[in-house]
N, C-alpha and C positions, 0 to 999 in steps of 0.2 A: 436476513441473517439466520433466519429457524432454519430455511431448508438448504442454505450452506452449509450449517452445520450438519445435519442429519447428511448431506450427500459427503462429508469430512472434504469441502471444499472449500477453495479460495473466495469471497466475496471480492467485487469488482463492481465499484460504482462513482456516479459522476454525484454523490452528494455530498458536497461539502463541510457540512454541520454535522458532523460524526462525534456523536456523544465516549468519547474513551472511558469514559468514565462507566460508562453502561454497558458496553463491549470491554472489557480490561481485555489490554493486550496479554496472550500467550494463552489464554482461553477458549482461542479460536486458532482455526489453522490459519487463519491472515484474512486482512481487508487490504484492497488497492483503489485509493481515490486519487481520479482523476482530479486534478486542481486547476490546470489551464484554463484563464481567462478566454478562451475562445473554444469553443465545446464541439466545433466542426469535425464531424465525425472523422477526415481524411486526416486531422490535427491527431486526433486522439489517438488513430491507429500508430502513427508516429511515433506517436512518447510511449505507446504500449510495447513498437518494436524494437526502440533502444533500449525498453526495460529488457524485454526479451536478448538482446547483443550486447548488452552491458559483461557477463559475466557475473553480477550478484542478485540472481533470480532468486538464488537461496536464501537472501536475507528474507523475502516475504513472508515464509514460515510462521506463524507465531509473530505479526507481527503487524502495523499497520504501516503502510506503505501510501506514498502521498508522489504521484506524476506532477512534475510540470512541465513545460517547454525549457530544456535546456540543463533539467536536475532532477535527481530522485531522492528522495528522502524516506529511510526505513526508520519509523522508532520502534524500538525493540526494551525490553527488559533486561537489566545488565546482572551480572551477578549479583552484585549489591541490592537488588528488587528496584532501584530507580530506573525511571525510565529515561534511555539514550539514543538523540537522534543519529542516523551516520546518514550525510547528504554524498553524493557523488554526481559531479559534474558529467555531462552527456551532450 
């Protein structure tokens, strides 16, 4: 996460057990966890490129972003300072 930030990039990773609470979302320019039960790299490429043809790349921002097979799910920070998941089907 150090040299994501120093490079003001996106974090991208297959680990699961993502402390939020340690990274607070909007602090970062974005994390994107892979969650698919099956970690097969031709899988992953997959649900990376429906992220990528979704049309809501922009949610990542500031935000953590969680791939599965089949849904994306961005939680983000709402006005209110809660945090608000938005899932969209893929």
């Amino acid at each position: 996460m150090e040299y994501a930030q120093a490079q003001k990039s996106i974090l991208v990773t297959v680990e699961g057990r993502l402390d939020e609470h340690r990274f607070t979302i909007c602090t970062h320019k974005g994390i994107i966890v892979f969650k698919a039960a099956k970690r097969h790299e031709s899988i992953q490429a997959q649900i990376f490129r429906n992220l990528m043809l979704s049309g809501k790349r922009r949610l990542c921002r500031h935000a953590v972003t969680y791939l599965k097979r089949g849904e994306i799910t961005f939680r983000r920070k709402g006005n209110d300072g809660l945090l608000q998941d938005t899932t969209i089907k893929i």
